[in-house]
GUPA-419657 format. One record per residue (C-alpha): x, y, z; residue in three letters; chain. Coordinates in steps of 0.02 Angstrom, whole numbers. Example, Ala and Ser with C-alpha at 12.3 -4.5 7.8 and 13.67 -1.06 7.14 Angstrom:
BEGIN
      px      py      pz  kolmi  lovo
     615    -225     390    ALA     A
     684     -53     357    SER     A
***
This chain:
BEGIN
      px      py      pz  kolmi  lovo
   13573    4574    5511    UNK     A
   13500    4407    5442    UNK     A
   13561    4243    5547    UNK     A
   13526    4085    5534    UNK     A
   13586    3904    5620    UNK     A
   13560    3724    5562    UNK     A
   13599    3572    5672    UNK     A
   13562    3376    5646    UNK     A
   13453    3424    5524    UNK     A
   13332    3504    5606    UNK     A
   13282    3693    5610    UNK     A
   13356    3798    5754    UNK     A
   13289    3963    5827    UNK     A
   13343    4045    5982    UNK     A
   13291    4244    6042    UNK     A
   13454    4251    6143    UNK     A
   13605    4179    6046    UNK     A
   13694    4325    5969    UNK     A
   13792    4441    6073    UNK     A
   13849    4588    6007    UNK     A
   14018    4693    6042    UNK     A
   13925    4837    6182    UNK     A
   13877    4989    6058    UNK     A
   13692    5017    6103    UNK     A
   13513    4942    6141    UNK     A
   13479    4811    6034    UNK     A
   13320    4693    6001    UNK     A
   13296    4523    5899    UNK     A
   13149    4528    5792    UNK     A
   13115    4342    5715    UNK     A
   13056    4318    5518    UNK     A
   12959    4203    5430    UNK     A
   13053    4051    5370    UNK     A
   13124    4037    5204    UNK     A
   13085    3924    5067    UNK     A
   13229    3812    5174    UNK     A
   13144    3794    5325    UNK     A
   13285    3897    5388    UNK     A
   13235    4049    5507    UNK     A
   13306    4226    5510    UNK     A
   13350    4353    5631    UNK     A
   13381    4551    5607    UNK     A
   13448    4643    5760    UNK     A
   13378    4803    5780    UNK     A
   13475    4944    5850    UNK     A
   13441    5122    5912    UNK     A
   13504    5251    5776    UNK     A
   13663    5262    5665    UNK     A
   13758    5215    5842    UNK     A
   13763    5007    5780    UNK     A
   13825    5059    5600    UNK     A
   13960    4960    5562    UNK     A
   13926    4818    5695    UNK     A
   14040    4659    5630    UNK     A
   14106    4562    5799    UNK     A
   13998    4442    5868    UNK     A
   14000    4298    5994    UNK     A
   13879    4178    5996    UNK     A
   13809    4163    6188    UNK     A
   13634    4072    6236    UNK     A
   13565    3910    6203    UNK     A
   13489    3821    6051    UNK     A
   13295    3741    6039    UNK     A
   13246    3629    5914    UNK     A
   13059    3631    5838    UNK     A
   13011    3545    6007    UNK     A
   13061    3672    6134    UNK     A
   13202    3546    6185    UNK     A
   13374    3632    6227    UNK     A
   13507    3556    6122    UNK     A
   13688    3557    6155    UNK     A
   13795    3587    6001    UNK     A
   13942    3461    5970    UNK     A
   14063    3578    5876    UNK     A
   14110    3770    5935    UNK     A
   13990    3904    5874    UNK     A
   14085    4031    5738    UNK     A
   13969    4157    5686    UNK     A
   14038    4259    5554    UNK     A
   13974    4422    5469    UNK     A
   13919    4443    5287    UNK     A
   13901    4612    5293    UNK     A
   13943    4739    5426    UNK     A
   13790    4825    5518    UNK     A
   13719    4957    5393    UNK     A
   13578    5095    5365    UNK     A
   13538    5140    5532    UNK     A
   13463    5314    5547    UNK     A
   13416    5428    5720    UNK     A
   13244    5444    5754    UNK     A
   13137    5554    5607    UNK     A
   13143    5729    5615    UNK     A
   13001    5850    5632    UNK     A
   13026    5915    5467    UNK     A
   13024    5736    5410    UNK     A
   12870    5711    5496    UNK     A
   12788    5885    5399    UNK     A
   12836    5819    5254    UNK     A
   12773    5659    5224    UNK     A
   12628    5654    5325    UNK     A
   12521    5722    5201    UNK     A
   12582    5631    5053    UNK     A
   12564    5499    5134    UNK     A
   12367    5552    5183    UNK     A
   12327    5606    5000    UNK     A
   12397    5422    4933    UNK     A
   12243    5356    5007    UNK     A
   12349    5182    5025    UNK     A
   12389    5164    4836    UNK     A
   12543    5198    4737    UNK     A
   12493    5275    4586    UNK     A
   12587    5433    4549    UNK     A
   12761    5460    4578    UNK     A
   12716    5569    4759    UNK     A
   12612    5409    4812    UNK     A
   12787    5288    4771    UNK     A
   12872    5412    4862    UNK     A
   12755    5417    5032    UNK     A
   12715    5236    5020    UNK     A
   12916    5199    5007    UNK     A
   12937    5309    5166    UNK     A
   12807    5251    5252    UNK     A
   12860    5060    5231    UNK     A
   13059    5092    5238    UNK     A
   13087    5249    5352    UNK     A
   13273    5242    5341    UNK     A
   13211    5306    5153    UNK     A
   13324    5500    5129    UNK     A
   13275    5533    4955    UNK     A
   13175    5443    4799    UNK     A
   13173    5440    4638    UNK     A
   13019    5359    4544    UNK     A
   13016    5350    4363    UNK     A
   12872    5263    4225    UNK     A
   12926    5156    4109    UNK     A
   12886    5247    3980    UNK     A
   12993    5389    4001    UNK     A
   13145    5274    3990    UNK     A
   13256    5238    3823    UNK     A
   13192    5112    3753    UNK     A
   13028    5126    3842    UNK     A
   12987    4990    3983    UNK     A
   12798    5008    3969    UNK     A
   12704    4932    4123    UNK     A
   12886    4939    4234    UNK     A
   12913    5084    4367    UNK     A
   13099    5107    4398    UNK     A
   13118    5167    4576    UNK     A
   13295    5207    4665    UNK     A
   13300    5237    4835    UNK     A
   13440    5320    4963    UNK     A
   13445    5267    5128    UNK     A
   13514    5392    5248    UNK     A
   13675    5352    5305    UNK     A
   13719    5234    5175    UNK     A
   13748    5236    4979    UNK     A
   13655    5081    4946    UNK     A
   13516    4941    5020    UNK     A
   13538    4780    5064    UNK     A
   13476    4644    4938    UNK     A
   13383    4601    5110    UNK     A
   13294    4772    5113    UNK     A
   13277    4776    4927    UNK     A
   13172    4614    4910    UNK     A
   13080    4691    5072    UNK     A
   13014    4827    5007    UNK     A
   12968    4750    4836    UNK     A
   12861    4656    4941    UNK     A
   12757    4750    5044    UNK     A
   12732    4878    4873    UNK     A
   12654    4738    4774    UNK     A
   12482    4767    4904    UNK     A
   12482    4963    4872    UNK     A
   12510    4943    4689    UNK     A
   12394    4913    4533    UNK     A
   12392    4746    4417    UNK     A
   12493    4726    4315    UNK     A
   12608    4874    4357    UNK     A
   12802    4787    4390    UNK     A
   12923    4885    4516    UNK     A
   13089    4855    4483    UNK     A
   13243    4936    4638    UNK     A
   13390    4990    4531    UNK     A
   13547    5041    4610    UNK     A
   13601    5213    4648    UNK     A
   13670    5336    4526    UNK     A
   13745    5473    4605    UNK     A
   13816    5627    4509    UNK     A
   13947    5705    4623    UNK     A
   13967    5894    4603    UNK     A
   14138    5954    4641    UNK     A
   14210    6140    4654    UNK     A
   14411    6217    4612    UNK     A
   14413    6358    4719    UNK     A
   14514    6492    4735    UNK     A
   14468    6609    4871    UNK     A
   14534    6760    4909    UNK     A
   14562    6839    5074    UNK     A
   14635    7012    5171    UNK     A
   14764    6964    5233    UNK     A
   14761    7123    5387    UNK     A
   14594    7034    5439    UNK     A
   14653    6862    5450    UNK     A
   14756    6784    5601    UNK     A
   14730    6607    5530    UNK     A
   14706    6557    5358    UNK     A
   14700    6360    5394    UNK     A
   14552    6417    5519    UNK     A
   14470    6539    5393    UNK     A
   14488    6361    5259    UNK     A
   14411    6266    5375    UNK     A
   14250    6374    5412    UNK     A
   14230    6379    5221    UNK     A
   14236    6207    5225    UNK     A
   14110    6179    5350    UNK     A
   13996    6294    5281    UNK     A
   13971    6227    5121    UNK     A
   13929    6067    5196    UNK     A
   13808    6134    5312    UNK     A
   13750    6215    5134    UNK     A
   13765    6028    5068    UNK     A
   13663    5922    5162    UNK     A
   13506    6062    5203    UNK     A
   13465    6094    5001    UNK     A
   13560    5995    4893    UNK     A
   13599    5806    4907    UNK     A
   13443    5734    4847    UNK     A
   13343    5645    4675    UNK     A
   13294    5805    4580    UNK     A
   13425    5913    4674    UNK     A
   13492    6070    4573    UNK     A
   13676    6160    4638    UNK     A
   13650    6344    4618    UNK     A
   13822    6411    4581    UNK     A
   13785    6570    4620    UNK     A
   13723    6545    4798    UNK     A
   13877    6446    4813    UNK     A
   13980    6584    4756    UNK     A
   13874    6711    4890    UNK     A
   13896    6576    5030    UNK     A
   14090    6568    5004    UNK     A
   14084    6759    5022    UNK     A
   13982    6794    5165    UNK     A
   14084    6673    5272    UNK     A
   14219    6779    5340    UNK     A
   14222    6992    5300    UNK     A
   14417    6959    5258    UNK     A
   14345    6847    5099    UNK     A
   14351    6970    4993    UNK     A
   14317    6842    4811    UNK     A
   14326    6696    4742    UNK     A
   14334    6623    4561    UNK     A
   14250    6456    4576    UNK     A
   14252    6302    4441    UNK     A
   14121    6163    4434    UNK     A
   14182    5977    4408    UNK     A
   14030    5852    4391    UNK     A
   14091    5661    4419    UNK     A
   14017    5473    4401    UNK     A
   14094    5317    4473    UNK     A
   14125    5179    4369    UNK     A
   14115    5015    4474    UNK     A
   14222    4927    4355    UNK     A
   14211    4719    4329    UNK     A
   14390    4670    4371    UNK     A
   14467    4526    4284    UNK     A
   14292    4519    4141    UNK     A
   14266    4602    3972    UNK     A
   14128    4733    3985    UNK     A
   14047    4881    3916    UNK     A
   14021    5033    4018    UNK     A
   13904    5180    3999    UNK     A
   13903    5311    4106    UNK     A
   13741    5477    4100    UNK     A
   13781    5623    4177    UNK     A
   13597    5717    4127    UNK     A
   13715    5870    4105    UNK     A
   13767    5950    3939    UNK     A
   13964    5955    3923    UNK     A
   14086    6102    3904    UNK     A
   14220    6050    3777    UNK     A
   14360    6117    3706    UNK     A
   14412    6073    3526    UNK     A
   14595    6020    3582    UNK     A
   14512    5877    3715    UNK     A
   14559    5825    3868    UNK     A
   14373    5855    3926    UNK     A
   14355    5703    3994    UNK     A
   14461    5641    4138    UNK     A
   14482    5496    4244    UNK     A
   14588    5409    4389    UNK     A
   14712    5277    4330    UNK     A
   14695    5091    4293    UNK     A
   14763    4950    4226    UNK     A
   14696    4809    4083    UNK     A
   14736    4641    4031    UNK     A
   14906    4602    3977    UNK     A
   15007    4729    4055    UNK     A
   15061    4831    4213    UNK     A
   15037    5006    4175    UNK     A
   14910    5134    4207    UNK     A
   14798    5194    4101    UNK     A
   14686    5342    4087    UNK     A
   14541    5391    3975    UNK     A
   14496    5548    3887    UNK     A
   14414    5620    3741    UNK     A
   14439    5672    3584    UNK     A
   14299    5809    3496    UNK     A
   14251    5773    3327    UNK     A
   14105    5877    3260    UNK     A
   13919    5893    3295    UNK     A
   13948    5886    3482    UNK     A
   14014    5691    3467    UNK     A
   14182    5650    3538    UNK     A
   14294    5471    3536    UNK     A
   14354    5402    3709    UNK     A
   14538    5337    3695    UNK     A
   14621    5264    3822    UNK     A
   14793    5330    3850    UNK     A
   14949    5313    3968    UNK     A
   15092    5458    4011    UNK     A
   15264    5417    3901    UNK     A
   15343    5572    4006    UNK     A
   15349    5686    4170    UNK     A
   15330    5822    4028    UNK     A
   15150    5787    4000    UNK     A
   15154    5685    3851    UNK     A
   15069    5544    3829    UNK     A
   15039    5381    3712    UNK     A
   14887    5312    3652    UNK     A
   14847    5113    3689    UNK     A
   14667    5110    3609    UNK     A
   14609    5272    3508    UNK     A
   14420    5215    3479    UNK     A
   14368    5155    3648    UNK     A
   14194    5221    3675    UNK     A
   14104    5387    3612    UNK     A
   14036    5536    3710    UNK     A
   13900    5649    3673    UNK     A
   13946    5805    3729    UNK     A
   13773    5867    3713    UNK     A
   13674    5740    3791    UNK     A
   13815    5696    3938    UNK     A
   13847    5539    3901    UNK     A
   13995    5422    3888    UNK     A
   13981    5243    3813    UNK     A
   14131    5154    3842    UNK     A
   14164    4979    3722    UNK     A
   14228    4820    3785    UNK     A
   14378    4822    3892    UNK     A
   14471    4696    3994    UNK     A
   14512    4819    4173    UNK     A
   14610    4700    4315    UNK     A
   14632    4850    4435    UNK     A
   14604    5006    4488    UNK     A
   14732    5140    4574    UNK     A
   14542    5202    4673    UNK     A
   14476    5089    4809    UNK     A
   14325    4982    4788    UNK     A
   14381    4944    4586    UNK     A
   14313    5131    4547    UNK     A
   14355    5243    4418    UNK     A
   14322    5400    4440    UNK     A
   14271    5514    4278    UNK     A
   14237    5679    4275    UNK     A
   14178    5822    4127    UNK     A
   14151    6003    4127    UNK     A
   13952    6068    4143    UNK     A
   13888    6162    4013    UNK     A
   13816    6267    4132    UNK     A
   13877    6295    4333    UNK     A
   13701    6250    4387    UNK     A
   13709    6062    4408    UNK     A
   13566    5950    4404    UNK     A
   13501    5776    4455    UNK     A
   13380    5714    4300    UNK     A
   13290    5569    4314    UNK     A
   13351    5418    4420    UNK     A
   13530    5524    4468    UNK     A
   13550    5578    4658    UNK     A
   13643    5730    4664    UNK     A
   13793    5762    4790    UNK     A
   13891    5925    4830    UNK     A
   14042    5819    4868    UNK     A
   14154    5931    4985    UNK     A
   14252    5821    5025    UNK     A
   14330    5814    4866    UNK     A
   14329    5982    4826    UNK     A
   14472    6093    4820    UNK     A
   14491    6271    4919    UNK     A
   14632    6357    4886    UNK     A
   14677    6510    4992    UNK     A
   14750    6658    4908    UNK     A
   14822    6839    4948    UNK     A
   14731    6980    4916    UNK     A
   14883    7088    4888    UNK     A
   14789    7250    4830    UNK     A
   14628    7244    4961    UNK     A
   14782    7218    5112    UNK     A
   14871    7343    5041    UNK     A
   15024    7243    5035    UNK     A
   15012    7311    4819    UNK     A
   14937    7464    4800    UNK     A
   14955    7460    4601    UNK     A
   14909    7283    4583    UNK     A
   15075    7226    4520    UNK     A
   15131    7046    4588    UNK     A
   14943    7013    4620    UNK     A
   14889    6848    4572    UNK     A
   14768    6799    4450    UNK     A
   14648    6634    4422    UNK     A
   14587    6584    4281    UNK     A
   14402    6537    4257    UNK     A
   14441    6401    4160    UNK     A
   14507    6225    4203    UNK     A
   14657    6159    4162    UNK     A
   14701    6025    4003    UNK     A
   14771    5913    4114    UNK     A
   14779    5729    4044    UNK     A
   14725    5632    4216    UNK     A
   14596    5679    4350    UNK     A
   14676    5749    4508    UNK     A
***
């Protein structure tokens, strides 16, 4: 966590000034001074214990460039930027397997896209997953650029500190006149609609039963999935709902995929949002779904969705409900495009102000073409569990409880029309 003090004038450092509220071992490591003369601080803890560190209290003593103790004349306040972030547990053995030898056969230069990925690893170890891309494979092409995005573990994002960082120490592994450029993360959230059915005779405990589902899946998630290049395999998904529990006896599941919009509150801007996934689409619409939010010059919500036209090619309209009975109005009916076939959604200028989601996201979701999901290019796929839905349901006839099947309850393998996302 960067600190730095000024006093008189004059450039203060001190090893021993920042006290931290008790959460672990913790170091100072000094940097090099800034263009400002100023000098910076990072305190190192041990693991993903300090994550989230925000509270401290200054307690030590200041020296000026002499070595000469100086007393400050005001009270110290030190206040946080940005909470304590990115800390990881010590590297795992299959960590270790992994990129040892990629980082061997990079012979110290980053080249291909297995050398940016060792190198990366190698100079940022709290580095989960990579994604290296040339310039030329981009639209338009970027010749002499490589695009690299990078997911630190236990974190969705780096710090502009550890961005410039690494950018830094690459420029002595990489060629002349090659450019490396850090975007931010994409991540393409894979979501499921579950309905699982159980025997009821073999179950005590149907929250319990939920729950072990629940944790399976993201046992399931974080071993073979959540990664750059990741693929979700519905039907081992399927298999591992299943096998959970004997009194499972099936389960119709429906893929969602999702992308955050991190909207601009309070500015005009254009959006567009790739998904790398062809789209499922009805002809009647209501594909596309989002959470609310609200524009310029007025206090409802809004919501957008699509509208098919032919040739795979769709119109985004923003829209608000006019009834509990489902209707709606439209506000803007040509407010972006979406290509159904390449999974993309371009959405024109609009003036947002809010968002009913935290953090000024929208969320926006679309059906996949096909149930195996995955992450092209610069997107990070995650199997997010945590907004999935598991439904538990009856099995009337397997129980017994219906012997001719009448009153059992059916799914459907399709998703519902529903104007908003749930």
């Amino acid at each position: 966590m960067p600190y730095s003090e000024q006093h008189h004038g004059k450039t203060i450092s001190n090893q021993q000034c920042l006290q931290p509220t008790p959460f672990t071992n913790f170091n100072i490591t000094s940097k090099d001074d800034d263009s400002n003369g100023r000098r910076f601080f990072n305190i190192i803890t041990d693991g993903k214990d300090g994550n989230g560190a925000s509270n401290f209290s200054f307690s030590g003593r200041f020296k000026d460039d002499q070595g000469k103790i100086e007393v400050p004349t005001n009270s110290i306040t030190i206040t946080t930027n940005q909470n304590a972030m990115n800390g990881s547990d010590i590297e795992s053995v299959d960590s270790i397997k992994y990129f040892a030898p990629r980082i061997y056969s990079s012979q110290h230069r980053a080249v291909t896209a297995r050398d940016y990925e060792a190198i990366i690893q190698n100079i940022y170890p709290n580095t989960e997953s990579v994604s290296v891309v040339g310039g030329e494979e981009l639209t338009p092409p970027q010749f002499g650029n490589v695009v690299i995005s990078i997911k630190p573990k236990n974190g969705d994002y780096i710090s502009d500190f550890d961005r410039s960082n690494i950018l830094s120490k690459l420029k002595q592994y990489s060629l002349s006149g090659i450019n490396q450029k850090i975007i931010d993360l994409k991540v393409l959230y894979v979501e499921l609609d579950s309905a699982v059915y159980y025997n009821t005779s073999q179950v005590t405990n149907v929250n319990d039963l939920k729950a072990r589902i629940t944790n399976t899946l993201t046992s399931h998630r974080s071993s073979n999935i959540n990664k750059f290049g990741g693929r979700f395999k519905y039907s081992k998904v399927c298999q591992i709902i299943d096998n959970v529990d004997d009194a499972v006896t099936s389960n119709i599941t429906r893929v969602v995929i999702r992308r955050n919009l991190k909207s601009l509150i309070d500015q005009s801007a254009q959006y567009e949002l790739c998904f790398g996934n062809q789209f499922h689409y009805n002809k009647e619409g209501f594909n596309i779904k989002s959470t609310g939010f609200k524009i310029a010059g007025s206090n409802e919500v809004y919501y957008f969705t699509d509208v098919p036209k032919e040739n795979g090619m769709g119109t985004i309209s923003i829209v608000r409900d006019s009834s509990d009975d489902g209707t709606y109005k439209v506000i803007t009916k040509s407010a972006g495009t979406v290509d159904y076939t390449k999974g993309e959604i371009i959405i024109n200028t609009v003036h947002i102000t809010s968002t009913v989601e935290p953090n000024n996201i929208i969320e926006i979701q679309a059906i996949p073409e096909s149930n195996d999901v995955v992450g092209l290019t610069d997107l990070y796929l995650d199997f997010a569990v945590s907004k999935s839905t598991i439904n538990m349901i009856k099995d009337t006839i397997t129980s017994g409880e219906q012997i001719s099947g009448i009153g059992y309850k059916s799914t459907s393998s399709y998703l519902n029309g529903e104007l908003k996302r749930i």
